[in-house]
Short mmCIF file of the C-alpha atoms (twelve columns), coordinates in Angstrom:
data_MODEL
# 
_entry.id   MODEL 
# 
loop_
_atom_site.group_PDB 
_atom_site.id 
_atom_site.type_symbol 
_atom_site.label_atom_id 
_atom_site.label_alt_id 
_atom_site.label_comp_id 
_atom_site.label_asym_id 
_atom_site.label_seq_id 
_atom_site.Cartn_x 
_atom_site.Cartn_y 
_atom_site.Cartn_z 
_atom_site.pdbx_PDB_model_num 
ATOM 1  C CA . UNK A 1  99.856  84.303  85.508  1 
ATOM 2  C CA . UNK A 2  100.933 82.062  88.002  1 
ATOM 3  C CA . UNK A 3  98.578  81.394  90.663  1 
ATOM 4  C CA . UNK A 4  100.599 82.339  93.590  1 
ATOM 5  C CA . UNK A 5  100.874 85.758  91.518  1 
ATOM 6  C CA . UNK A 6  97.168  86.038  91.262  1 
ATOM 7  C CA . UNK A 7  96.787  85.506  94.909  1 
ATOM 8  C CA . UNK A 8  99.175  88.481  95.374  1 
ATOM 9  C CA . UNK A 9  97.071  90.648  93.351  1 
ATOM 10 C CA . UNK A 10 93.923  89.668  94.661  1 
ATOM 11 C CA . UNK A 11 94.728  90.142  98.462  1 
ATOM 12 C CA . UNK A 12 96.269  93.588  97.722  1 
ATOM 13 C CA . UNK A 13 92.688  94.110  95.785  1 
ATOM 14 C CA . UNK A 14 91.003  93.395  98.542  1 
ATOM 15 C CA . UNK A 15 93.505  95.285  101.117 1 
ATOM 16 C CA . UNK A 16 92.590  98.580  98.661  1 
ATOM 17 C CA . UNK A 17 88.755  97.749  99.220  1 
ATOM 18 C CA . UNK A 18 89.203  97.535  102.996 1 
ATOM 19 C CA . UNK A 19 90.884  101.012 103.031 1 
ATOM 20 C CA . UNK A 20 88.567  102.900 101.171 1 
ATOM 21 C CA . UNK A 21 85.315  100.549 100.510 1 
ATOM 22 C CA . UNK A 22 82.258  99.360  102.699 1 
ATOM 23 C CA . UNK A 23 82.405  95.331  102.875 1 
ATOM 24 C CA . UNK A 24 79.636  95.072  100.112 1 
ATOM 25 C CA . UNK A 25 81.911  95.663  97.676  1 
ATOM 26 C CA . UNK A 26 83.066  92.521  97.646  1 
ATOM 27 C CA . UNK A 27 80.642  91.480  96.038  1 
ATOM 28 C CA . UNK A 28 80.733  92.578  92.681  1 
ATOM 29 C CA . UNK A 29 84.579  92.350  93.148  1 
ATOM 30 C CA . UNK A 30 84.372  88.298  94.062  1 
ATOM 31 C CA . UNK A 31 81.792  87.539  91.343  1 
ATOM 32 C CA . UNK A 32 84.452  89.496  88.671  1 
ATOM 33 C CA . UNK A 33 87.321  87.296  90.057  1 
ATOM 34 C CA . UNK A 34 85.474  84.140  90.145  1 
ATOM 35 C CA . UNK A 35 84.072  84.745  86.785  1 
ATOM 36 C CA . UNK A 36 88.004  85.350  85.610  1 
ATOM 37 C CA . UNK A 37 89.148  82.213  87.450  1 
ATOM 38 C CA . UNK A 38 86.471  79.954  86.007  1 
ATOM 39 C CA . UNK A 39 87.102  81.187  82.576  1 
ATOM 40 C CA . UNK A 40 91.043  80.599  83.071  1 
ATOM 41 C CA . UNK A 41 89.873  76.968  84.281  1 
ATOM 42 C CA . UNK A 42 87.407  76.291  80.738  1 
ATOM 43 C CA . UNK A 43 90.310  77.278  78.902  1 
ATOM 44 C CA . UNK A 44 92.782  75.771  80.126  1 
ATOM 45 C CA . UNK A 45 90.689  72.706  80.108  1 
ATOM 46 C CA . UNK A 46 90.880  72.008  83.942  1 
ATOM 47 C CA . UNK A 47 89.164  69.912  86.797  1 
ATOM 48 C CA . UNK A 48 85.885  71.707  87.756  1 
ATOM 49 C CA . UNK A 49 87.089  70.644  91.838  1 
ATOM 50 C CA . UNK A 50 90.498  71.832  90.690  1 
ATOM 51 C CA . UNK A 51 88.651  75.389  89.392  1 
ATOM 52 C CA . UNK A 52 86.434  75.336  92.722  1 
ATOM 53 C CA . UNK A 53 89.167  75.921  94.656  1 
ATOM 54 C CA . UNK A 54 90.397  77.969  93.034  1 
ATOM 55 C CA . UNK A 55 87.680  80.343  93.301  1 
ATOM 56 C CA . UNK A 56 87.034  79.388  97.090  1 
ATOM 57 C CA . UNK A 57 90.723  80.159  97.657  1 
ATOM 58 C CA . UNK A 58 90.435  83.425  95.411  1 
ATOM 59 C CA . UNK A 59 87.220  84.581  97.772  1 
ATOM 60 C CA . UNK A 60 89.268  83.594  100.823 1 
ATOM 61 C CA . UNK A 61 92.326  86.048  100.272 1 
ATOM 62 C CA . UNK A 62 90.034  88.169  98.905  1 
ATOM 63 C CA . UNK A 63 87.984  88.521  102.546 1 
ATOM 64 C CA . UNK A 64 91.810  88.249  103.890 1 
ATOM 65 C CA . UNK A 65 92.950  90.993  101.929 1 
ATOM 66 C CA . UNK A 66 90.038  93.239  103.028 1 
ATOM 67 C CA . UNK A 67 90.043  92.341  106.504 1 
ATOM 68 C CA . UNK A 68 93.932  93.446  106.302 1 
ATOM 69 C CA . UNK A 69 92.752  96.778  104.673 1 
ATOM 70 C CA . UNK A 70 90.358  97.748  107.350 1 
ATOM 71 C CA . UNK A 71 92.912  96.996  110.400 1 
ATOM 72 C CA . UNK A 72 95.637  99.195  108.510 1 
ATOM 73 C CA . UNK A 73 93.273  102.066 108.033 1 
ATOM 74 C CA . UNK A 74 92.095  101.672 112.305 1 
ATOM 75 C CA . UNK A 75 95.812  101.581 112.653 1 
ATOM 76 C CA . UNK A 76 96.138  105.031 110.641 1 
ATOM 77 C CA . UNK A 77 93.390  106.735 112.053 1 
ATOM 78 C CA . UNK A 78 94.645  105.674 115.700 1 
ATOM 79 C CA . UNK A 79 97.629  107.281 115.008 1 
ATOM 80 C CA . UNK A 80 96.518  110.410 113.332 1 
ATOM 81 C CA . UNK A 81 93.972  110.692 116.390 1 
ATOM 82 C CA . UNK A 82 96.882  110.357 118.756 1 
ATOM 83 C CA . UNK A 83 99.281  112.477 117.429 1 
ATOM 84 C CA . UNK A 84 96.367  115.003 117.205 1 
ATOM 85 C CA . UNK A 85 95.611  114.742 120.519 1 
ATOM 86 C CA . UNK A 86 99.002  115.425 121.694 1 
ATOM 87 C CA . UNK A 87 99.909  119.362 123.077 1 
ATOM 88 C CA . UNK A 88 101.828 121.254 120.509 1 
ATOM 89 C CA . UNK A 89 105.099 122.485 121.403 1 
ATOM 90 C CA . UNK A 90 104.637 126.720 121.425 1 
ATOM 91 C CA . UNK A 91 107.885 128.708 120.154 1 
ATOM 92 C CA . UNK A 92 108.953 131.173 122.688 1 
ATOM 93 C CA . UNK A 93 108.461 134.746 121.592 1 
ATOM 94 C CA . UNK A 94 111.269 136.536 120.801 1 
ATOM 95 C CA . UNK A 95 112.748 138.731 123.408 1 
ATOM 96 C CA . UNK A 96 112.605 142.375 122.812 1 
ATOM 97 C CA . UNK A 97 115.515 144.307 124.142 1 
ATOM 98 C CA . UNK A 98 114.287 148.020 124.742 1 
# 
């Protein structure tokens, strides 16, 4: 996986957490993803400053990702507030023709 893939993946992660989660799940959510990237890095047999930042940049797009979550779901509830609020239009009542 290519790592501007990965970034992808991990900022839509954390857009999913912001929607639904509280911000303490990205806890367990980082440590899984670091984990994952520092693994790929022994593997692959690569710089441990190289694998740092990766896993700095993983837990920034990560926060990223979540902050962009929690602004689309204000965004959504605004709206759903706001068209709630709005009069609904009444259908006039048939006329009856005696």
């Amino acid at each position: 996986m290519s790592a501007s893939a990965l970034f992808m993946f991990v900022g839509l992660v954390g857009a999913v957490l912001g929607m639904r989660y509280s911000v303490l799940s990205l806890v367990p959510v980082f440590i899984l993803l670091a984990a994952g990237v520092a693994l790929v890095g022994l593997v692959r047999h690569a710089p441990a400053a190289g694998v740092l930042a990766d896993v700095l940049v993983v837990g920034l797009v990560l926060q990223a990702g979540y902050l962009a979550g929690v602004v689309a779901n204000h965004l959504m509830v605004c709206a759903r507030a706001q068209s709630l609020a709005l009069p609904r239009r009444t259908r006039a009542a048939p006329a009856v023709e005696p």
